[in-house]
Gaussian input, Z-matrix of N, CA and C with variables (Angstrom, degrees):
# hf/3-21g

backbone

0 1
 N
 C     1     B1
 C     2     B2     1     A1
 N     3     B3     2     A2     1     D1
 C     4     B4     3     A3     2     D2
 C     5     B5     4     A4     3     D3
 N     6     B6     5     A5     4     D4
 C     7     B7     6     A6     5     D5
 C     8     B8     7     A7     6     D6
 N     9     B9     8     A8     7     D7
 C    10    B10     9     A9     8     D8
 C    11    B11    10    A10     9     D9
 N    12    B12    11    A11    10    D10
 C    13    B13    12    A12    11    D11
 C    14    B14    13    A13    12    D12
 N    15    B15    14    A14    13    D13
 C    16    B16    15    A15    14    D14
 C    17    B17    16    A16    15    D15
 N    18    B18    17    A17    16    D16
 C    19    B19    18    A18    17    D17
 C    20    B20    19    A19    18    D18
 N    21    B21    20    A20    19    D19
 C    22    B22    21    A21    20    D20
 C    23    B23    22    A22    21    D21
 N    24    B24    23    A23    22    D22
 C    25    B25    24    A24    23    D23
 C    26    B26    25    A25    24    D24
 N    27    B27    26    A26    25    D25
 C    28    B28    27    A27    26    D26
 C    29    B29    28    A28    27    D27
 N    30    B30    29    A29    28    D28
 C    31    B31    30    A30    29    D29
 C    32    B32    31    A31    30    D30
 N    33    B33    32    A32    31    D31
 C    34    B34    33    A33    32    D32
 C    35    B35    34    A34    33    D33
 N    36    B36    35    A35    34    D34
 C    37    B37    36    A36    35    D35
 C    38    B38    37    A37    36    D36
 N    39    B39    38    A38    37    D37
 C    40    B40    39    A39    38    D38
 C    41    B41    40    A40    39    D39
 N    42    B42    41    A41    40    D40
 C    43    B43    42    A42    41    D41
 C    44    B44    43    A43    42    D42
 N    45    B45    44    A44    43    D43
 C    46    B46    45    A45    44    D44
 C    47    B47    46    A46    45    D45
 N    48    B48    47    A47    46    D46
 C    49    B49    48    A48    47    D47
 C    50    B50    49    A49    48    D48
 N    51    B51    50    A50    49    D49
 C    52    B52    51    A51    50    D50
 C    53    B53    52    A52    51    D51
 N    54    B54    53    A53    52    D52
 C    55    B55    54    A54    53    D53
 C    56    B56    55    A55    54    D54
 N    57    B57    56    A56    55    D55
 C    58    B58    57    A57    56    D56
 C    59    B59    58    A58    57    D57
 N    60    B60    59    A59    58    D58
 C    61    B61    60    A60    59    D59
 C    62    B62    61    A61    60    D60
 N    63    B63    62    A62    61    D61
 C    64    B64    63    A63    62    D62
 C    65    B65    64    A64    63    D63
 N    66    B66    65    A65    64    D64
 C    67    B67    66    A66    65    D65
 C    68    B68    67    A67    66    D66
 N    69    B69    68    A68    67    D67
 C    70    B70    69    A69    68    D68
 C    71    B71    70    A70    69    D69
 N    72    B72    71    A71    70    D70
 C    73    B73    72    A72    71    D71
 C    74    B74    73    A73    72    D72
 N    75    B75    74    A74    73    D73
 C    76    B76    75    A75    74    D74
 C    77    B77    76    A76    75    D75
 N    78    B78    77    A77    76    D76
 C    79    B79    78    A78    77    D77
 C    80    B80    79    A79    78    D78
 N    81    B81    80    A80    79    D79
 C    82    B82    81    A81    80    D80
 C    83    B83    82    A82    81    D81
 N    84    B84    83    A83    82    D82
 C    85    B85    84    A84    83    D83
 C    86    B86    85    A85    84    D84
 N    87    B87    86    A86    85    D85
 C    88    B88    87    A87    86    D86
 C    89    B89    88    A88    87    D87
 N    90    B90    89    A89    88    D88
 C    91    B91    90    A90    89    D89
 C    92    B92    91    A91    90    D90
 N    93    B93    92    A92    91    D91
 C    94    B94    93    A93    92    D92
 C    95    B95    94    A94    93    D93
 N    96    B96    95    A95    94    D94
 C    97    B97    96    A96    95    D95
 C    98    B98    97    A97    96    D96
 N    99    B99    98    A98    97    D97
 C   100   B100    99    A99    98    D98
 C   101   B101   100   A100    99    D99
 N   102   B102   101   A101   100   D100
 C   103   B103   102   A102   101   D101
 C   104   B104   103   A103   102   D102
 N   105   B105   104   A104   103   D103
 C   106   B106   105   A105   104   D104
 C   107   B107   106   A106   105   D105
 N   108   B108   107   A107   106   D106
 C   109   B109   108   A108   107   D107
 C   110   B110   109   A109   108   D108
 N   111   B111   110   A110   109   D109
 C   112   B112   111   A111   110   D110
 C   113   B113   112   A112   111   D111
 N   114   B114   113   A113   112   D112
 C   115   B115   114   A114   113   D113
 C   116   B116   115   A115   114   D114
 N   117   B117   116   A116   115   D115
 C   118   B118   117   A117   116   D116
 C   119   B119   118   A118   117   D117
 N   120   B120   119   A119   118   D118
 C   121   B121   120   A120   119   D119
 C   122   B122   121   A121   120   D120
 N   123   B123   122   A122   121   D121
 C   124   B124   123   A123   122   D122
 C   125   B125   124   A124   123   D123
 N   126   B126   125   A125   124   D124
 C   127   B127   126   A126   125   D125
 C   128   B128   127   A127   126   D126
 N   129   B129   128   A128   127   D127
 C   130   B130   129   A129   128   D128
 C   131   B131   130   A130   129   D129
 N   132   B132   131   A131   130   D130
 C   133   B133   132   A132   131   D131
 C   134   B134   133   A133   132   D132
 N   135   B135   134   A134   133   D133
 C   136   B136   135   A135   134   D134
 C   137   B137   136   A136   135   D135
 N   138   B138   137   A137   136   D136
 C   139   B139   138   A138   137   D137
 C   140   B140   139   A139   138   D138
 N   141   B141   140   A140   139   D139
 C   142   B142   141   A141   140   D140
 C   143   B143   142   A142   141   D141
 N   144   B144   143   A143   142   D142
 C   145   B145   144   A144   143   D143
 C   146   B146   145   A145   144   D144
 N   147   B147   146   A146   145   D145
 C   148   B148   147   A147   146   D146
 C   149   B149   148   A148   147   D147
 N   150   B150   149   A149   148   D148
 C   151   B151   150   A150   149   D149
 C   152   B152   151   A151   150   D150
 N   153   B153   152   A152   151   D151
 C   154   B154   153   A153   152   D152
 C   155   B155   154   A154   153   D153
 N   156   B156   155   A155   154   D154
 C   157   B157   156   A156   155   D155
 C   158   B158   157   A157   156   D156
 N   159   B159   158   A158   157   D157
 C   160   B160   159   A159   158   D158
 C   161   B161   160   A160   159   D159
 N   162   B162   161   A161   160   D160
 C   163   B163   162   A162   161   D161
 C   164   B164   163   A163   162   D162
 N   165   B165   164   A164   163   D163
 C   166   B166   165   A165   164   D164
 C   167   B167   166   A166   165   D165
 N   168   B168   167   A167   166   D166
 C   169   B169   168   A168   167   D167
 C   170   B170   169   A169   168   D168
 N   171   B171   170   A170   169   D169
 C   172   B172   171   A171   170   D170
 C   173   B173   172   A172   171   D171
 N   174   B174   173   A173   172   D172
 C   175   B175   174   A174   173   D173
 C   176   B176   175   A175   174   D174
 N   177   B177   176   A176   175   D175
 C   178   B178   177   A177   176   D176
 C   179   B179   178   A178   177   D177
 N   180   B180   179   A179   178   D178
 C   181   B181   180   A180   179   D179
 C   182   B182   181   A181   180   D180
 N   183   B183   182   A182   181   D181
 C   184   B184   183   A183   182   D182
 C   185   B185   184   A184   183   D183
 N   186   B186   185   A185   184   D184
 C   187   B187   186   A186   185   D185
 C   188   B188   187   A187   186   D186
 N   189   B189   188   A188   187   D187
 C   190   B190   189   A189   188   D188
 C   191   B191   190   A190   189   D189
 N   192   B192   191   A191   190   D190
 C   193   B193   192   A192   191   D191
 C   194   B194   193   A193   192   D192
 N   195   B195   194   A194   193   D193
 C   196   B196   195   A195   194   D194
 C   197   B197   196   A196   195   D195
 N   198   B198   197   A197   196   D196
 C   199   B199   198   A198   197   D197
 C   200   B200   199   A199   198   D198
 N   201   B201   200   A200   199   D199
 C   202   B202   201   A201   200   D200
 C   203   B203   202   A202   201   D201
 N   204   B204   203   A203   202   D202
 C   205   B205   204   A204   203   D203
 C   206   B206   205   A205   204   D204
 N   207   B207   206   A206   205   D205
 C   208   B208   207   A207   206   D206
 C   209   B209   208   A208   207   D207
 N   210   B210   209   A209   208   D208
 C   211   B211   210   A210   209   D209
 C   212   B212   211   A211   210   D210
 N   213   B213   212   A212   211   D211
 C   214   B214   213   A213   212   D212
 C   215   B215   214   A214   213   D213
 N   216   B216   215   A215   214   D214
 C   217   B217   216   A216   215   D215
 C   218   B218   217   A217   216   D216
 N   219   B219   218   A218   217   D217
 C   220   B220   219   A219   218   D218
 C   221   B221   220   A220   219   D219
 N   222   B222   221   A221   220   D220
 C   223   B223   222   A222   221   D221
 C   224   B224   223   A223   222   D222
 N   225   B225   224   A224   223   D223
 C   226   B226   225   A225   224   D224
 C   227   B227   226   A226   225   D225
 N   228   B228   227   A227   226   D226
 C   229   B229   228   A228   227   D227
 C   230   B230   229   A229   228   D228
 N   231   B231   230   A230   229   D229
 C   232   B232   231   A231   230   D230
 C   233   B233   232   A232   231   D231
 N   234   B234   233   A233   232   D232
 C   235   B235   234   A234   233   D233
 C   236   B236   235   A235   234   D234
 N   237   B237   236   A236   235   D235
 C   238   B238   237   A237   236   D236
 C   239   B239   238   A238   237   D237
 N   240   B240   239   A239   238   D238
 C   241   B241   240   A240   239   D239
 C   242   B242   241   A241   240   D240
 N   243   B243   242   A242   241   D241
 C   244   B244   243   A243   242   D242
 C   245   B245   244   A244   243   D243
 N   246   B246   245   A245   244   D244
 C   247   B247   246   A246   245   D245
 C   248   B248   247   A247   246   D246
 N   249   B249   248   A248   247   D247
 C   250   B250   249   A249   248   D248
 C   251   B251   250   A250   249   D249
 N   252   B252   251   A251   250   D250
 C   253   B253   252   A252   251   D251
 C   254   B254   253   A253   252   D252
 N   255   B255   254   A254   253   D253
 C   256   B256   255   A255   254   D254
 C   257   B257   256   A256   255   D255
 N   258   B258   257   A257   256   D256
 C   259   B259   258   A258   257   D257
 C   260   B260   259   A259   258   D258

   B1=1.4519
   B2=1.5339
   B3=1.7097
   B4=1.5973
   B5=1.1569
   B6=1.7189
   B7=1.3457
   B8=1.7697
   B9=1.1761
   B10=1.5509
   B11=1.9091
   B12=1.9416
   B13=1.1602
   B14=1.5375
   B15=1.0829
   B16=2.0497
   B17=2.0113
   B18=1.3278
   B19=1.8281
   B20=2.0309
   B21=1.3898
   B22=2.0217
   B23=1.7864
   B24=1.6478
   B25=1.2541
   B26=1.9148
   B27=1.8402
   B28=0.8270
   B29=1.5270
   B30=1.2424
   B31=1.4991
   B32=1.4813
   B33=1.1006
   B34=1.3498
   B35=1.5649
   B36=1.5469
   B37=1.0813
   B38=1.7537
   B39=1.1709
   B40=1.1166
   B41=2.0916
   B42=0.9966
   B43=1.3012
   B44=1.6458
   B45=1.2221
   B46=1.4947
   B47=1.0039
   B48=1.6356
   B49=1.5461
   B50=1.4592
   B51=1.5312
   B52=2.0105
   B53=1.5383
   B54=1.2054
   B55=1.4550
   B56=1.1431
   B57=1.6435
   B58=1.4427
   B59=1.6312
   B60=1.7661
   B61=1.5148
   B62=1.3635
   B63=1.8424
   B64=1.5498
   B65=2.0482
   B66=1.3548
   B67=1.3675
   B68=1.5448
   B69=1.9069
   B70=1.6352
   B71=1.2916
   B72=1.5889
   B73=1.5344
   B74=1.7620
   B75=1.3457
   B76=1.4475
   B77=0.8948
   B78=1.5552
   B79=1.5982
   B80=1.8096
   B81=1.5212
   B82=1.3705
   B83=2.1942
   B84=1.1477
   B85=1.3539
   B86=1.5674
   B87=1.4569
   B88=1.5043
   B89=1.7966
   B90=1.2614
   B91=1.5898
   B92=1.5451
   B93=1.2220
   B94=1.6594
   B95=1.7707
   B96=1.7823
   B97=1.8935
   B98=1.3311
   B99=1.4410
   B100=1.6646
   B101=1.8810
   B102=1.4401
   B103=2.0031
   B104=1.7889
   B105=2.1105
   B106=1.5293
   B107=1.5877
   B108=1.2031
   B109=1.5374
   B110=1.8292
   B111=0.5116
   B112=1.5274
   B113=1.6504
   B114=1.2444
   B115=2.0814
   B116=1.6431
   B117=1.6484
   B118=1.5723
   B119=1.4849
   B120=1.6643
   B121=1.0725
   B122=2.3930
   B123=1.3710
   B124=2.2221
   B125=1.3180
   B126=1.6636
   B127=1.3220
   B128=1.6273
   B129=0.8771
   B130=1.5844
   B131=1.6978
   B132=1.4737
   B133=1.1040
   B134=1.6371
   B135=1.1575
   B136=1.1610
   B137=2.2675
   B138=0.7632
   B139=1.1873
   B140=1.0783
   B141=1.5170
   B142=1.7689
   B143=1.4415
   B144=1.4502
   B145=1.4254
   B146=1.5779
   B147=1.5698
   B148=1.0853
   B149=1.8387
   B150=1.4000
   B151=1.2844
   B152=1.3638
   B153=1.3854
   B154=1.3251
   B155=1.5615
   B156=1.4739
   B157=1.4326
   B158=1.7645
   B159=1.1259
   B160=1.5332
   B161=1.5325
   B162=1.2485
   B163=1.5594
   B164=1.5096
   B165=1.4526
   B166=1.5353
   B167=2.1679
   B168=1.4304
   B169=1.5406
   B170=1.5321
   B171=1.2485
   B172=1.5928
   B173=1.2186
   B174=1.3527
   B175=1.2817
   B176=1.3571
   B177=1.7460
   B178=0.9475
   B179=1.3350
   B180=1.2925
   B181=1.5733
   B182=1.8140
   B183=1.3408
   B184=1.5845
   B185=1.6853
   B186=1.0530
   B187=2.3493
   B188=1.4428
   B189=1.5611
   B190=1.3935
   B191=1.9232
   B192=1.2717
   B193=1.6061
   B194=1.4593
   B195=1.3855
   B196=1.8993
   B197=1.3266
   B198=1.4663
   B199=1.4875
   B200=1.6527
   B201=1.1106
   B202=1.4351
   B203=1.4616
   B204=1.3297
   B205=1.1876
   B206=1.8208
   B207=0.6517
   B208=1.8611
   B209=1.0309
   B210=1.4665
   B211=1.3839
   B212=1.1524
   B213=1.4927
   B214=1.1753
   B215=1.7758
   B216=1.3319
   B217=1.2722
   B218=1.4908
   B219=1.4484
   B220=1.5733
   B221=1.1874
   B222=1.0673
   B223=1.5208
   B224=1.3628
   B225=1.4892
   B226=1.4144
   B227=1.5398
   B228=1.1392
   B229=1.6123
   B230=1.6789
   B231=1.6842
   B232=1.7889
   B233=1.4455
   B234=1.3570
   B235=1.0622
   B236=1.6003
   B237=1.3766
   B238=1.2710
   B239=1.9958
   B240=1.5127
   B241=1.7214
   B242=1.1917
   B243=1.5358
   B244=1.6125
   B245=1.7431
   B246=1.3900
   B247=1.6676
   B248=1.4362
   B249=1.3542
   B250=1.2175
   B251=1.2192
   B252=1.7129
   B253=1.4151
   B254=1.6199
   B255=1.3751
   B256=1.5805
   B257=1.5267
   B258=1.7860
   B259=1.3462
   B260=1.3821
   A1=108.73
   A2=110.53
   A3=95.55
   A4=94.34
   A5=115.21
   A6=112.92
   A7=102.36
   A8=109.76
   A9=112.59
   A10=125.58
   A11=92.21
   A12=81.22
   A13=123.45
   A14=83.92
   A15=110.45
   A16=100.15
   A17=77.32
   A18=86.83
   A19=87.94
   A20=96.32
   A21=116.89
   A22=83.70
   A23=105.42
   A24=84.04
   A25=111.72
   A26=97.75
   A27=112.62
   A28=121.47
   A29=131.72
   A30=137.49
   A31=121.83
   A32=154.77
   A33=149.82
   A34=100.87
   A35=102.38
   A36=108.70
   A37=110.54
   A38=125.27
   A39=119.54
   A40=138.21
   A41=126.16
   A42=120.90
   A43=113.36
   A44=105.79
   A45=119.56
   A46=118.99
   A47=129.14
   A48=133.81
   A49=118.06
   A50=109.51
   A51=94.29
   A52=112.07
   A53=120.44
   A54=115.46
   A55=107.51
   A56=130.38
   A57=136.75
   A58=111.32
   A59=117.86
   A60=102.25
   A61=97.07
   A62=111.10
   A63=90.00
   A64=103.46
   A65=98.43
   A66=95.39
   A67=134.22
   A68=80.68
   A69=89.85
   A70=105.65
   A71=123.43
   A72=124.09
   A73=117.23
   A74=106.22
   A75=112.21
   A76=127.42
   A77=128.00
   A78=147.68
   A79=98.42
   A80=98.06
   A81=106.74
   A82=110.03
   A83=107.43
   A84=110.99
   A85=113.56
   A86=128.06
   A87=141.53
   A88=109.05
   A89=108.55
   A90=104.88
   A91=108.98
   A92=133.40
   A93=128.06
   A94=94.77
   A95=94.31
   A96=89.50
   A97=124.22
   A98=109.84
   A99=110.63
   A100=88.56
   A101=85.36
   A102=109.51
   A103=68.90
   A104=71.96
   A105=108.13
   A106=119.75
   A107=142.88
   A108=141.70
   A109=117.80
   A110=112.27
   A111=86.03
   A112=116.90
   A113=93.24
   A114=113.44
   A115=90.21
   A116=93.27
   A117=114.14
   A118=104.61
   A119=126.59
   A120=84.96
   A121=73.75
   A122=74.17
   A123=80.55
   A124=90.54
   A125=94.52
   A126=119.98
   A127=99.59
   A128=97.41
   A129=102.60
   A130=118.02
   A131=127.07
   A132=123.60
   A133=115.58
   A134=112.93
   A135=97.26
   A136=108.89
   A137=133.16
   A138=141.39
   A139=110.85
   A140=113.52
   A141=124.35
   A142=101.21
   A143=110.71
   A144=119.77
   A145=126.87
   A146=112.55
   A147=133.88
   A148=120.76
   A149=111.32
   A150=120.56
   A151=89.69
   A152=117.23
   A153=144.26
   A154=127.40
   A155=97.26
   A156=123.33
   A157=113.11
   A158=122.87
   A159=134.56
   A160=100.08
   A161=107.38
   A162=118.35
   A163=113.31
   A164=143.97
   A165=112.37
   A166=81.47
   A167=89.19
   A168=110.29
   A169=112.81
   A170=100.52
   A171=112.21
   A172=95.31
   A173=130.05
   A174=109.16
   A175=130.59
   A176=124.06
   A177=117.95
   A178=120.58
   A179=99.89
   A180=116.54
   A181=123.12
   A182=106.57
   A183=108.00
   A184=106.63
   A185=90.37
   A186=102.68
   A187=80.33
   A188=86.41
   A189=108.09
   A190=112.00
   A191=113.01
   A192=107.90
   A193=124.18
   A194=96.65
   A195=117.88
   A196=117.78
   A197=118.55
   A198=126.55
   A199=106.20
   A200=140.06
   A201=147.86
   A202=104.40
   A203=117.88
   A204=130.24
   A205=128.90
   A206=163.81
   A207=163.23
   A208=126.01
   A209=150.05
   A210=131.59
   A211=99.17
   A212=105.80
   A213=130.39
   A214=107.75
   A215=134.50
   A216=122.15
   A217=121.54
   A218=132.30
   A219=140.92
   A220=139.75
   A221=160.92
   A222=156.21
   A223=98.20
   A224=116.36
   A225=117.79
   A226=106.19
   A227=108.98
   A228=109.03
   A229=113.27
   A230=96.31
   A231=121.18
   A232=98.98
   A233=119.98
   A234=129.76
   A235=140.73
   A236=126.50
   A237=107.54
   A238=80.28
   A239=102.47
   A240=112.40
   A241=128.13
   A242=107.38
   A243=111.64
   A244=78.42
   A245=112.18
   A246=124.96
   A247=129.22
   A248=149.07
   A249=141.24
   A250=88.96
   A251=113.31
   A252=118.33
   A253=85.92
   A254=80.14
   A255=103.56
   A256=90.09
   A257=120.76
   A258=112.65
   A259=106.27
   D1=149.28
   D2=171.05
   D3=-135.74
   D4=-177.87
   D5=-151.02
   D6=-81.47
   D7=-31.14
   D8=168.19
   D9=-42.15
   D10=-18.45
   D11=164.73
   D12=-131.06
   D13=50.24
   D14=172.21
   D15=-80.41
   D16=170.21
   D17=-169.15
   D18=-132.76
   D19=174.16
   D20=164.44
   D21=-47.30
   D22=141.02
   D23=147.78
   D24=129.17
   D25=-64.02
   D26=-166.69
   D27=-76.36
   D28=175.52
   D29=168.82
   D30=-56.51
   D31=177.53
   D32=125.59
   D33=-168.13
   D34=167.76
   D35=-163.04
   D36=-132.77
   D37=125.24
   D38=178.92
   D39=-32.77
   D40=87.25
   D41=-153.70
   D42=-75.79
   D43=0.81
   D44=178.78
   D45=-177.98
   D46=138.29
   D47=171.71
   D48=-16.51
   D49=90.73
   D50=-173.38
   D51=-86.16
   D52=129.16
   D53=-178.44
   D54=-110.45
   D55=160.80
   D56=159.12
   D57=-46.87
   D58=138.49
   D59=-178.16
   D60=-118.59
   D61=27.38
   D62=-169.91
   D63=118.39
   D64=-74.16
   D65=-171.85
   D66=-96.02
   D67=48.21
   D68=166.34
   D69=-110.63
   D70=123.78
   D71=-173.86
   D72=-62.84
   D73=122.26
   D74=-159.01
   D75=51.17
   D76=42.16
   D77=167.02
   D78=-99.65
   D79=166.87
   D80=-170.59
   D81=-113.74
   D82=95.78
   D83=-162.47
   D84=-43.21
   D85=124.31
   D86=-162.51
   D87=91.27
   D88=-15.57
   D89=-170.02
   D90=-55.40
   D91=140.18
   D92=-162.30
   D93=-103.36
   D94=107.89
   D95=169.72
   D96=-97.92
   D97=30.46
   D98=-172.80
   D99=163.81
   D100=125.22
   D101=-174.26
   D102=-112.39
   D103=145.76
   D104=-179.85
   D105=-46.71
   D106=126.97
   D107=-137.31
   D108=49.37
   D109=3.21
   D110=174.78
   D111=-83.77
   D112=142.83
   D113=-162.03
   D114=-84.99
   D115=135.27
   D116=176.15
   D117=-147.89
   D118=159.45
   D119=-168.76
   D120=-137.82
   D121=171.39
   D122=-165.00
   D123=-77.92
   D124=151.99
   D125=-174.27
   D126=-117.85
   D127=-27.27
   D128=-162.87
   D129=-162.02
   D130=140.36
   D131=-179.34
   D132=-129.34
   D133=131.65
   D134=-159.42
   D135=-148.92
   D136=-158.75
   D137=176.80
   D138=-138.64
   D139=157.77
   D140=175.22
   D141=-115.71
   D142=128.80
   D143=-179.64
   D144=-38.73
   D145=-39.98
   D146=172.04
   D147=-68.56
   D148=-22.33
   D149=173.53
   D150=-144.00
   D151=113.71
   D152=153.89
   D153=-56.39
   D154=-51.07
   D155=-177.24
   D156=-84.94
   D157=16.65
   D158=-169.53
   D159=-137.22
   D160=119.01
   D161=177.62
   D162=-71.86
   D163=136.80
   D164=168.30
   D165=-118.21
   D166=162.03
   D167=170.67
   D168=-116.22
   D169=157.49
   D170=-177.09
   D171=-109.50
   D172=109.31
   D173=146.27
   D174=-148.49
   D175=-179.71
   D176=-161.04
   D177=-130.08
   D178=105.73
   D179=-174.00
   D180=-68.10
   D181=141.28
   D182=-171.29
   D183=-90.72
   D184=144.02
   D185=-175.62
   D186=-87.21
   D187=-175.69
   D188=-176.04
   D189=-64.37
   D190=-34.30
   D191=175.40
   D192=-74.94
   D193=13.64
   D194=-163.84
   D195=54.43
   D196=23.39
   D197=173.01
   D198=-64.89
   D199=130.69
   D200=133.24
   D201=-14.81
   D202=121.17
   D203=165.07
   D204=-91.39
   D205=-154.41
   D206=131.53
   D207=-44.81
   D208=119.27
   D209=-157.14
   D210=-76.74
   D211=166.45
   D212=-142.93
   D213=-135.54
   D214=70.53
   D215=175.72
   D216=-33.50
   D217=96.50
   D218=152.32
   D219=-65.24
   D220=165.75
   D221=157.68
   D222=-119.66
   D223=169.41
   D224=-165.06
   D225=-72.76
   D226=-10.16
   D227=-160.38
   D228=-87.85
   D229=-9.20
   D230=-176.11
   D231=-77.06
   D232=-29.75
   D233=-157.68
   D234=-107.11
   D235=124.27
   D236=-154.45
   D237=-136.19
   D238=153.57
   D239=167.86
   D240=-81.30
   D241=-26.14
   D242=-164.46
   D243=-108.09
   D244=170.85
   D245=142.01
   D246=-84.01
   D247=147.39
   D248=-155.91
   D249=-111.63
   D250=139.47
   D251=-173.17
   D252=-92.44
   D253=167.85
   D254=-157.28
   D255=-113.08
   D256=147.06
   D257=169.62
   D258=-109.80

């Protein structure tokens, strides 16, 4: 399976340190909203007007109390299905 073919709903897991790039409204640019593995799961899938052909995901990553956090605009490349075991 790849993440392109995830649905609303499903699991995923952060595939790299995601940071703010700027275009989160009243976010703080570099602020880190999701360390590498942490489980969020899509809210929403959607496209950017400017790239048609590029999926973006909404999703919403869990803090340390496993609370749901703010969605989170992703690209497929943020995104991984499994979690990477850690050594």
């Amino acid at each position: 399976m790849r993440v392109e073919d995830l649905d609303i709903g499903d699991t995923v897991y952060a595939a790299h340190t995601i940071t703010d790039d700027g275009s989160i409204p009243d976010g703080i640019e570099g602020e880190v909203l999701a360390e590498a593995g942490t489980r969020g799961v899509i809210t929403m899938i959607g496209h950017v007007e400017e790239q048609p052909e590029r999926s973006v995901f909404l999703v919403r990553f869990e803090d340390r109390q496993l609370n749901l956090g703010n969605p989170i605009g992703c690209w497929v490349e943020d995104l991984m299905i499994e979690p990477r075991l850690v050594n």
